[in-house]
C-alpha positions in Angstrom: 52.9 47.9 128.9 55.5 45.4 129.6 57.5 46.8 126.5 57.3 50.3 127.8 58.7 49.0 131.4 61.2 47.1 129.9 63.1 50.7 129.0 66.2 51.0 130.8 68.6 53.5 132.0 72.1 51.2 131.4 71.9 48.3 129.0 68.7 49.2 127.1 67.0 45.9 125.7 66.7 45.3 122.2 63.0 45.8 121.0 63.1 44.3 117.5 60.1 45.8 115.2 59.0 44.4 112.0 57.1 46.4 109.7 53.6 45.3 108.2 53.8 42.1 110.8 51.4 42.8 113.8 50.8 40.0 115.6 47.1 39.8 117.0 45.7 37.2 119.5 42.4 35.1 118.1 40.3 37.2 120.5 41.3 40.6 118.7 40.5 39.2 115.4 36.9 38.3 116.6 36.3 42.0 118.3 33.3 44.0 117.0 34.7 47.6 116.2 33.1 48.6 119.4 35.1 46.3 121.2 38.5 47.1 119.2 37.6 50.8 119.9 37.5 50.7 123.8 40.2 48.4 124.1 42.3 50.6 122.1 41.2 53.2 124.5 41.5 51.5 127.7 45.1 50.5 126.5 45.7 54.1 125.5 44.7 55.4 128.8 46.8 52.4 130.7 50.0 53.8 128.8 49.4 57.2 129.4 48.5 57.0 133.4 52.4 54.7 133.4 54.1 57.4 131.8 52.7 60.3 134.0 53.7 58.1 136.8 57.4 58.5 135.8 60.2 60.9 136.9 62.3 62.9 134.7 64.9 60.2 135.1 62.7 57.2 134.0 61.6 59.5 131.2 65.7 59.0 130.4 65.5 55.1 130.3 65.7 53.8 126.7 65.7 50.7 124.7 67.6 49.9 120.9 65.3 49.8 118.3 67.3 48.7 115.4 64.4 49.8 112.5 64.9 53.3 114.2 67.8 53.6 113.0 66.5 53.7 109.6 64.7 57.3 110.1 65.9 58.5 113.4 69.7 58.1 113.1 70.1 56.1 115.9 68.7 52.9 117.3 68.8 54.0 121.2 65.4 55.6 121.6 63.8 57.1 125.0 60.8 56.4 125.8 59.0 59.4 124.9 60.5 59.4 121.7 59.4 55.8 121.2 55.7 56.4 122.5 55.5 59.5 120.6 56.5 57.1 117.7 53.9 54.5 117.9 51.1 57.3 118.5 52.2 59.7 116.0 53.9 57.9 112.9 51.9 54.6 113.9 48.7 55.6 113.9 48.5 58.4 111.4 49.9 55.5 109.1 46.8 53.3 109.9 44.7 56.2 109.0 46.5 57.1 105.6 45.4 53.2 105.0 42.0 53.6 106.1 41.6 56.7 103.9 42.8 54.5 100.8 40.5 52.0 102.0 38.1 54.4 102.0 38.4 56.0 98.2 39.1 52.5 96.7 35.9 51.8 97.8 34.3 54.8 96.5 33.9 56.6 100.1 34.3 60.0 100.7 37.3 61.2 102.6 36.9 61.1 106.1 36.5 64.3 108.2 
């Protein structure tokens, strides 16, 4: 949350991204998937009742991203565009790795 109020309407801050490098604390490695689940949903709900709690003028604020430049053409992103981002192109690329997970193990493809 503090990355998404950090957005700003003059002098965005740099957010610097590096792929495959996710840093996660000790207790997130010990979560059951029950536990990873809700807290991905209770963050996921957090984010979502912020951003409905915006104006179309915060909507404005944004923050340079220099790996969106790489796809995006430019590394000054709003923040819709970057939420959209991490829930879109972020998550459907965990669950393109799951699904190779999933058929190197012999699984069948998820529905």
């Amino acid at each position: 949350m503090a990355r998404l109020k950090s957005f700003a309407t003059t002098n965005p801050p740099v957010i610097e991204l590096t792929p495959g490098q996710a840093p996660v604390t000790p207790e997130r490695q010990k979560m059951t998937l029950a536990q990873l689940k809700d807290a991905l949903e209770t963050q996921r709900r957090d984010i979502f009742g912020y951003l409905e709690s915006l104006g179309d003028a915060d909507m404005g604020r944004k923050a340079t991203i220099p790996l969106f430049k790489q796809f995006m053409g430019t590394d000054e992103i709003a923040l819709p565009v970057y939420v959209g981002a991490m829930f879109d192109y972020h998550w459907n690329d965990h669950a393109g790795q799951l699904a190779k997970i999933r058929k190197a193990a012999g699984m069948p493809e998820a529905k």
